[in-house]
C-alpha positions as CSV (number, residue, x, y, z in Angstrom):
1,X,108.7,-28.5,115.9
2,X,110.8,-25.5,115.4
3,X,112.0,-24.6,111.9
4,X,115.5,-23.6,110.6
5,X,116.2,-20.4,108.6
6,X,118.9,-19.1,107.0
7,X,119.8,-17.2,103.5
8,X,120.2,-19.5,100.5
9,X,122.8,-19.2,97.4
10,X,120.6,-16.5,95.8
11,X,120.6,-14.5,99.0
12,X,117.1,-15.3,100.1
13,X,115.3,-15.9,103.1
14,X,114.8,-19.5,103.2
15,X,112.9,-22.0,105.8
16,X,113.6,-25.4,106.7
17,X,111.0,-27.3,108.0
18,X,111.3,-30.9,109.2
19,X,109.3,-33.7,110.8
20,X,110.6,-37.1,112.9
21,X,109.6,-39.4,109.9
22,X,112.6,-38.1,107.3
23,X,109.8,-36.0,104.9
24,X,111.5,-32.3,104.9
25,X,110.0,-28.4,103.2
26,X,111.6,-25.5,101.9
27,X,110.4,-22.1,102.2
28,X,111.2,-18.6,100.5
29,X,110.1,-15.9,102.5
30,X,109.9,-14.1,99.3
31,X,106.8,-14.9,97.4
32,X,105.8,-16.9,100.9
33,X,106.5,-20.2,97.8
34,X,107.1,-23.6,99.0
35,X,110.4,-24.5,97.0
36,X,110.4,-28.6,98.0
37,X,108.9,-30.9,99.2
38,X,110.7,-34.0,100.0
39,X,109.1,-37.4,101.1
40,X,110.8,-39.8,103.7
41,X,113.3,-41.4,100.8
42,X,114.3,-37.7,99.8
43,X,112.8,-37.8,96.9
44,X,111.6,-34.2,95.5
45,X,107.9,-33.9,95.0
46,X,107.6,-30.4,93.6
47,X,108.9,-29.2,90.5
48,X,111.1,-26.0,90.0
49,X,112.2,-25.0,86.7
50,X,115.7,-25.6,85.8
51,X,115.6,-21.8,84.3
52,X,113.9,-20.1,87.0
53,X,114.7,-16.4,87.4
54,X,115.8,-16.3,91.2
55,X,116.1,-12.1,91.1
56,X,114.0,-9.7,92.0
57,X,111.4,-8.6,91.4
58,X,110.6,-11.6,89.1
59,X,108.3,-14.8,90.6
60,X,110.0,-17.9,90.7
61,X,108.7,-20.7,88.8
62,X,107.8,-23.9,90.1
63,X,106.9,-25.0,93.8
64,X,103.7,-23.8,95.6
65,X,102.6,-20.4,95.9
66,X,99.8,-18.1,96.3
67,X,98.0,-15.9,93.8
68,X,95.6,-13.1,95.3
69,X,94.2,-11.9,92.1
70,X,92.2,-8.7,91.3
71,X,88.5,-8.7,90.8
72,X,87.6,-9.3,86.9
73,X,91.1,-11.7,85.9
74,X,90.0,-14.5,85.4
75,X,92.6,-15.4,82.5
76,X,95.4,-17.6,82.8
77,X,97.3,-17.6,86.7
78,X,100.4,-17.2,85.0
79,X,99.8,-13.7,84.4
80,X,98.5,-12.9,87.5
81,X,99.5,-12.7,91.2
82,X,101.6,-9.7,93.0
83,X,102.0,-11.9,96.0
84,X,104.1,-13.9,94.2
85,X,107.4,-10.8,94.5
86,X,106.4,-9.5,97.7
87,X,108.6,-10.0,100.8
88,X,106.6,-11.9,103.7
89,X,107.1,-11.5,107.0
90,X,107.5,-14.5,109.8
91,X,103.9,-14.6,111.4
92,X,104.7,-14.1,115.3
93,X,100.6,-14.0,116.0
94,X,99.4,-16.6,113.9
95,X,96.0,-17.1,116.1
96,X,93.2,-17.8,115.9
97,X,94.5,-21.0,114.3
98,X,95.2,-23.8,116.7
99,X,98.8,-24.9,117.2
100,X,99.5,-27.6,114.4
101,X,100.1,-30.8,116.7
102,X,102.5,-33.3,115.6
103,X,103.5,-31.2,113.0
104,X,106.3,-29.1,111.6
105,X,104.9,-25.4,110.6
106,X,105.8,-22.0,110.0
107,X,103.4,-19.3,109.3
108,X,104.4,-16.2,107.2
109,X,101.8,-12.7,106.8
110,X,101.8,-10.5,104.1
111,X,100.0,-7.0,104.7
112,X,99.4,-4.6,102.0
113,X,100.6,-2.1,100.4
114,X,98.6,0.0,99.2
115,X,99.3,-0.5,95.4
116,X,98.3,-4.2,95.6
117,X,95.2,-4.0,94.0
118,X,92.9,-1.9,91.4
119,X,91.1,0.0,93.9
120,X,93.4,0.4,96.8
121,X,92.4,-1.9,99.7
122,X,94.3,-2.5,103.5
123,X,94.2,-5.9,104.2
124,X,96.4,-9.0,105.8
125,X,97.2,-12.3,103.9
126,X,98.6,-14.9,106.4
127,X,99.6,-18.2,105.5
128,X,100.4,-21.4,107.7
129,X,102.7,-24.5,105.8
130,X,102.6,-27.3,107.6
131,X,103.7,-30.6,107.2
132,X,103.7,-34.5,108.9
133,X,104.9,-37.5,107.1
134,X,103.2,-38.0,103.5
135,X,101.4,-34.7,103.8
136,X,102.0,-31.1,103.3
137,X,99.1,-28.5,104.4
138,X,98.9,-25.0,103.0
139,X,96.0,-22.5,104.8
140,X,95.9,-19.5,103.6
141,X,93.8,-16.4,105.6
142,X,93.0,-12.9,103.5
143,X,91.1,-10.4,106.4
144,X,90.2,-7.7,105.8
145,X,91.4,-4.8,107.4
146,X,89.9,-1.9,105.5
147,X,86.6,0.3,105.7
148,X,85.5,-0.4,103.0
149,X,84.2,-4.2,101.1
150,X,86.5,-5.6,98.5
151,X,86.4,-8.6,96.5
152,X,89.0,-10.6,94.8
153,X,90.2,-14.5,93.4
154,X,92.4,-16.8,94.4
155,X,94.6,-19.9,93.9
156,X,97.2,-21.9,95.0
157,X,99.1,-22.6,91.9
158,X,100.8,-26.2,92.4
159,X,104.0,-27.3,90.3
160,X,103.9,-31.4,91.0
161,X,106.8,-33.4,90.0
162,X,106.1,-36.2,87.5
163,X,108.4,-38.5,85.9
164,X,106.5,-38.0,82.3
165,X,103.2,-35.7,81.1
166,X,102.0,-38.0,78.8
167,X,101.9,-40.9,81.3
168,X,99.8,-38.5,83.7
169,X,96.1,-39.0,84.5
170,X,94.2,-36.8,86.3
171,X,90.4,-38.0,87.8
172,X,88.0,-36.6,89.7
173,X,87.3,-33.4,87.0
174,X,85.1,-35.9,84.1
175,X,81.7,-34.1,83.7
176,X,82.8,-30.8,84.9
177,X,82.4,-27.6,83.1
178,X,85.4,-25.6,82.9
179,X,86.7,-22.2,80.9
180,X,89.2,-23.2,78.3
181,X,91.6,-20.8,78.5
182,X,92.8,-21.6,74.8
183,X,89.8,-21.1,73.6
184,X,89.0,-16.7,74.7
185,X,87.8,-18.9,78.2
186,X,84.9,-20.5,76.4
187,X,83.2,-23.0,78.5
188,X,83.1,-26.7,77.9
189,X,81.8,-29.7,79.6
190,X,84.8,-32.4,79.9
191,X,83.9,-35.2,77.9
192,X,87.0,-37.5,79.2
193,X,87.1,-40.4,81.5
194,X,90.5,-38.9,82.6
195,X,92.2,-36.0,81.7
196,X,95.4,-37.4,79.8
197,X,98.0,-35.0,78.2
198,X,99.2,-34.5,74.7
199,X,99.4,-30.9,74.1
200,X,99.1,-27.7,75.6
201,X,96.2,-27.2,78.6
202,X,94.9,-23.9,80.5
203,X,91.5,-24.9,81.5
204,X,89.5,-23.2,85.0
205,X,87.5,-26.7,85.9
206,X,84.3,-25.2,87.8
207,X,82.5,-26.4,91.3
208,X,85.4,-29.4,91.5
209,X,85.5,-32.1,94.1
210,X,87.0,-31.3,97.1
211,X,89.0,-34.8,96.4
212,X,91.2,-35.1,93.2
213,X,93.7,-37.3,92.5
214,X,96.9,-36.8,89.9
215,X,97.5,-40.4,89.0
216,X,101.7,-41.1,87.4
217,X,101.7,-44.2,85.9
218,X,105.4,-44.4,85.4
219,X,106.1,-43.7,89.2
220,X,103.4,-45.6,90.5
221,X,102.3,-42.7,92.7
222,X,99.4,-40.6,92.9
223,X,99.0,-37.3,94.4
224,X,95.9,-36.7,96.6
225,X,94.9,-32.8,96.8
226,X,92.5,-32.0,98.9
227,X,90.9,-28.3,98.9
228,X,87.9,-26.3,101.3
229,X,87.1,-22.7,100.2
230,X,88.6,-23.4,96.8
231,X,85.6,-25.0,94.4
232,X,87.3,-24.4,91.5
233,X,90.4,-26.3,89.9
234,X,92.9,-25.0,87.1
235,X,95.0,-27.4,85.1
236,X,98.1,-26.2,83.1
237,X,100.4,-27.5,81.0
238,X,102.6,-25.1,78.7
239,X,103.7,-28.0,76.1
240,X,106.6,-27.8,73.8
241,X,105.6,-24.9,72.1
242,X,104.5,-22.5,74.3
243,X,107.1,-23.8,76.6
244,X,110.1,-22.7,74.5
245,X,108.4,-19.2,74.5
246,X,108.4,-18.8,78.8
247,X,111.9,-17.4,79.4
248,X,112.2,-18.8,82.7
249,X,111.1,-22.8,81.8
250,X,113.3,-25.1,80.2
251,X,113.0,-26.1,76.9
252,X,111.9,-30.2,78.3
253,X,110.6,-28.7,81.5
254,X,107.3,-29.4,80.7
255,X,107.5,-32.8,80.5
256,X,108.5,-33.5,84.0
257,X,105.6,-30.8,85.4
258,X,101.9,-30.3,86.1
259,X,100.1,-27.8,87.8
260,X,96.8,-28.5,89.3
261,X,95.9,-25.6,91.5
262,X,93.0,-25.5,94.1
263,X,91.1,-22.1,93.0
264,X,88.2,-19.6,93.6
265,X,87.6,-17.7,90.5
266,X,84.1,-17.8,89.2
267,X,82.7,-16.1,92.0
268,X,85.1,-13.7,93.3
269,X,85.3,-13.8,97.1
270,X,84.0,-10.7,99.0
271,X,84.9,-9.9,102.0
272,X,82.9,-6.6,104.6
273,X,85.8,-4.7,106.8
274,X,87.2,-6.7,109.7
275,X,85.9,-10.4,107.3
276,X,88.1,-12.8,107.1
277,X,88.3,-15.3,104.8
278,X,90.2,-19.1,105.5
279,X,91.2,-21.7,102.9
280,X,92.4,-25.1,102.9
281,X,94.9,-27.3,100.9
282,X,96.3,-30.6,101.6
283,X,98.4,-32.4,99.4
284,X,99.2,-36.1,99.7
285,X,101.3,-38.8,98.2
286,X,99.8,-42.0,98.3
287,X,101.8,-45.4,96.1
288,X,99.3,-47.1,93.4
289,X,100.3,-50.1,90.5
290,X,97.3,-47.9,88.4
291,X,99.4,-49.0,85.3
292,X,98.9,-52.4,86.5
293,X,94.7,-52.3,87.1
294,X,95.2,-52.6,90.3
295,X,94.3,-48.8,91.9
296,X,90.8,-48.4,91.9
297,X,90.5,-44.1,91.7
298,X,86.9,-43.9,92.9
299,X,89.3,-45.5,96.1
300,X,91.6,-42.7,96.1
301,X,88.9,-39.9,95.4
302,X,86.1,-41.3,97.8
303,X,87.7,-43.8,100.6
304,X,85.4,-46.3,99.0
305,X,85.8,-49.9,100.1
């Protein structure tokens, strides 16, 4: 389906993308960040903060968007990620994917400049958003386009919408080890059942499922991201506290957020000239009654019967 575009109150580049079924996606061409995502009863399943700096050069917080990190960060992804205040460009060669049938999609490229990493390195970043009804699809591409090898992390920093933290349950990340940002990135092994929320959390979960599921009790809805290319998972959480101390998040913001971000950052990705490198992301909205006892998640994260 063909997508609208047109300059928004702030004077960016923004896309419009719609599908038959009512479910609708908002695009910045700046930062290449998914801004909304609406199901078919409009209602908005990404978060933006209400005190998000909308001028450049700052990144915009909230939404979806992509962070191409330098070799050796492997610290919290809210530090981190020049693609984030980079102008993209529409994508008018977006091959060798195939043509997203029965979906709306727009695909956006970023090429370097130069300055975008520690050791200067010439590459292309493309990235095709798609969505259908109850699903929105993010595959991002890095090539690379230099003589020389480079290596580098990456994630896909998702801001979901929920209607209270502390009635949030995460599954699919018990047993895992993960660097606790909090903690100088010690490493842990997750003890929980669940991961439940009651203060701040910055933790890199290692080797994750390609299946994990972000359970709101209060909504009776559960998100289901799925993720290829990305084995890792960061969950992040600023709290009261260090909430009132980001400039750009307001002061109950936190409550109403959580990221969960499909990642690759213990091993950094290397790529040989001419190497190309292809992710995948899918995020879904599926309704559950978990509050009830009636959503089994080994249902959600498995398909089990």
């Amino acid at each position: 389906m063909p997508f609208n575009i047109y300059h928004d109150k702030h004077g960016l580049p923004r896309i419009v993308l719609t599908e038959p079924k009512g479910s609708s996606a908002e695009v910045l061409l700046y930062g290449g960040q998914v801004v909304s995502w609406k199901n078919q009863r409009k209602e908005e399943l990404l978060f933006m903060s209400s005190k998000g700096n909308w001028k450049q050069p700052k990144a915009i917080r909230g939404g979806i968007s992509s962070c191409f990190l330098r070799f050796g960060d492997l610290g919290s992804l809210e530090q981190y990620g020049f693609t984030r205040n980079r102008m993209w460009s529409l994508d008018r060669d977006p091959s060798p994917l195939p043509p997203s049938d029965n979906q709306s999609s727009v695909d956006l490229i970023l090429k370097s400049t130069g300055v975008d990493l520690k050791t200067p390195r010439s590459f292309e970043f493309r990235l095709r958003i798609s969505i259908s009804p109850g699903k929105l699809i993010l595959i991002p591409r890095v090539r690379n386009t230099d003589s020389k090898a480079f290596s580098f992390t990456f994630a896909l920093c998702n801001y979901l919408s929920v209607s209270d933290i502390s009635e949030v349950r995460i599954e699919g990340l018990e047993t895992l080890d993960y660097f606790d940002n909090l903690m100088n990135r010690s490493r842990f092994t997750e003890q929980a059942d669940a991961i439940t929320f009651d203060g701040e959390i910055d933790r890199v979960y290692l080797r994750s499922p390609s299946k994990i599921a972000i359970i709101d009790h209060e909504k009776k809805r559960t998100f289901v991201l799925q993720k290829n290319a990305m084995p890792d998972a960061v969950v992040w959480n600023p709290w009261e506290r260090k909430g009132k101390t980001l400039p750009d998040l307001g002061v109950d913001d936190y409550k109403f957020m959580i990221c969960v971000n499909s990642a690759a950052m213990e091993n950094p990705i290397i790529l040989k000239p001419s190497e190309e490198w292809k992710g995948y992301q899918e995020i879904s909205t599926v309704s559950s009654s978990y509050c009830s006892g009636q959503l089994d998640p080994l249902k959600v994260l498995y398909g089990l019967h």
